[in-house]
C-alpha positions, -999 to +999 in steps of 0.1 A: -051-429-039-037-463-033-030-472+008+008-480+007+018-515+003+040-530+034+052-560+025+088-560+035+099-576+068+107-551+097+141-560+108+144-553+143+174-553+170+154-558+198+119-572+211+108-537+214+092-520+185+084-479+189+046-475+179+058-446+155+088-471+139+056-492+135+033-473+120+059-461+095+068-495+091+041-518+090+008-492+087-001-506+126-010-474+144-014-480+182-047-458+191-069-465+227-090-495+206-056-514+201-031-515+170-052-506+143-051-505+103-077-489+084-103-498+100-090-533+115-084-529+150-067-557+171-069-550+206-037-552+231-031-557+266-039-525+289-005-506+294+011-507+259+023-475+250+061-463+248+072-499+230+056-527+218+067-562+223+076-579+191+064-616+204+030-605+207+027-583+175+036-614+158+008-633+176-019-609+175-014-598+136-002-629+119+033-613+113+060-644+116+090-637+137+123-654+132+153-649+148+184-646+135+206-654+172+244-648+152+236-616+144+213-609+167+184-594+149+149-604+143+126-604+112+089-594+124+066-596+092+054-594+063+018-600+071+004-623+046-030-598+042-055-607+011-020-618-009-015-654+005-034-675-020-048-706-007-045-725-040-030-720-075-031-743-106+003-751-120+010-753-160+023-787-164+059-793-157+081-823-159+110-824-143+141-852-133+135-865-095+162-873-076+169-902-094+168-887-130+132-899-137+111-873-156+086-868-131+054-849-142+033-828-114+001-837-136+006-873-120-008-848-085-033-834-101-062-838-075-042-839-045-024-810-024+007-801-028+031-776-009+056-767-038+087-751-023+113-740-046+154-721-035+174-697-053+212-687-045+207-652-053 
């Protein structure tokens, strides 16, 4: 059996996250040893126990948190786990710059490059 797959911000509507809402949610269980997965454990601060603060989930677990002030709601998550990929190798493309010159990302080969791309769907 596969563990379940989390990878789905947990939108919250307050700083406060219940340790069952998070364990549901995320696979963090809160157990004496600290918020655990599997058998990661990440300690916390002595006293944590009805709710969790959001600010330092995000801290101690590498989950991003990003507020969203006119609708007053936060995204806590997704943690980036053995799925963030460090580098990948692109096929080559050629595309117009912003002047309408073909530009080709072979001319980069050899350097880094952060490619970031935006749908409107």
């Amino acid at each position: 059996m596969h563990p379940a797959v989390y990878d789905a911000p947990v939108i919250l509507e307050r700083l406060e996250v219940e340790p069952g809402e998070l364990r549901a949610r995320t696979g963090w269980e809160l157990r004496p040893e600290g918020l655990c997965k599997g058998d990661r454990c990440v300690p916390l601060a002595a006293g944590a126990g009805a709710r969790i603060d959001a600010q330092v989930l995000s801290e101690r677990l590498g989950m991003e948190l990003v507020h969203d002030p006119d609708h007053g709601l936060w995204a806590l998550g997704p943690e980036s786990g053995e799925r963030a990929r460090a580098a990948a190798e692109l096929p080559d493309i050629t595309l117009p710059d912003r002047h309408g010159t073909p530009f080709s990302l072979r001319s980069l080969r050899g350097t880094k490059v952060l490619l970031v791309m935006w749908a409107s769907w």
